[in-house]
N, C-alpha and C positions, 0 to 999 in steps of 0.2 A: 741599092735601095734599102732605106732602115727598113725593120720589121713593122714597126707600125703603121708607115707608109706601104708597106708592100700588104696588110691584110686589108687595110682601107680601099688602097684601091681593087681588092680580089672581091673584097663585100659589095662594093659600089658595084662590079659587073655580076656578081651571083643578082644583084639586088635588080638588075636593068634585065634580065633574062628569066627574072620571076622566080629565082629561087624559094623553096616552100620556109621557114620558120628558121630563117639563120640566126644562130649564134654564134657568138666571141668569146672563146676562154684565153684569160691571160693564164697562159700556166709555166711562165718563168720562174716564179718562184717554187714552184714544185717538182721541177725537172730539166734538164739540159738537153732534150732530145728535139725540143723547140721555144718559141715563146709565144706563138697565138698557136690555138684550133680554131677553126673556120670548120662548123658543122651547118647544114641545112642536107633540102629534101627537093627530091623531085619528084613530078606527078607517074613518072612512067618511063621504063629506060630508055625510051627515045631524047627526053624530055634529062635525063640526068646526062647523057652525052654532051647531047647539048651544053649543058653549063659547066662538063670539062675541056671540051672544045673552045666552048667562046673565053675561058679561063687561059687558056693555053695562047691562044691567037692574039689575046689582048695581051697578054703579059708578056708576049714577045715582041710586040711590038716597043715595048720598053726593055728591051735586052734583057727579061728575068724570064729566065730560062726552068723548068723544074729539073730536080736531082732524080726524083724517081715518081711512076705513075702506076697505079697499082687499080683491076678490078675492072678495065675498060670494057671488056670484052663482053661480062657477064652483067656489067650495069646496074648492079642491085645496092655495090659501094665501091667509088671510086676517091681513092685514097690519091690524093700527089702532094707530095713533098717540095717544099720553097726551100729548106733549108730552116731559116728561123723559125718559118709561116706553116702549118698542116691544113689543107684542105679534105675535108670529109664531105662526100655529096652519096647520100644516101638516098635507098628507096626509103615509104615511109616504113612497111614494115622491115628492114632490118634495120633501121633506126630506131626502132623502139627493141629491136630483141637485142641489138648489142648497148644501146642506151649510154653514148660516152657523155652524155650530159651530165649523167648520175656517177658514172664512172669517175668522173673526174668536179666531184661537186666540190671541193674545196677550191676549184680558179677563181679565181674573179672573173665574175661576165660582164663584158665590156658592151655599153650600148651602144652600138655604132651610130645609131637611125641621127645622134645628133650631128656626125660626118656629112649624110647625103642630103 
């Protein structure tokens, strides 16, 4: 699955499970370590499980597998890795103390909302 197709469709289910304020950095052009961030938020770590669970279960039902899942356990930021695609699903506050929105202001943020 290209990279642009694989965060479309990760956005499209953060986006059906209610994920809080997602955004899309393209950040190809500033690094080789991926080519999207997929950042958003959840209400509560019951509530951020959830959107790495229903992430995991959809995207294997199209044979995309993650390379690594980081943070499940303690819920507060669950890091998994596509490969191209990074998925960040954060509470709200460690979303704002670690702030990779700011961190990485030079992406381009990509609006997805014209995709769904």
């Amino acid at each position: 699955m290209e990279s642009k197709e694989l965060m479309l469709k990760a956005v499209t289910i953060l986006d059906g499970k209610k994920a809080r304020n997602i955004k899309v950095l393209n950040i190809s052009p500033l690094t080789t370590i991926a080519d999207y961030f997929v950042v958003c938020s959840g209400g509560s770590t019951t509530q951020i499980k959830a959107l790495s669970d229903a992430l995991e279960e959809e995207l294997e039902k199209v044979s995309v597998h993650f390379i690594g899942k980081e943070g499940f356990n303690s819920a507060n930021w669950i890091l998994m890795d596509y490969g191209s695609v990074v998925i960040h699903i954060f509470s709200e506050e460690m979303r704002s103390f670690y702030s990779l929105d700011r961190l990485w202001s030079d992406a381009e943020k990509i609006d997805y909302k014209d995709f769904l």
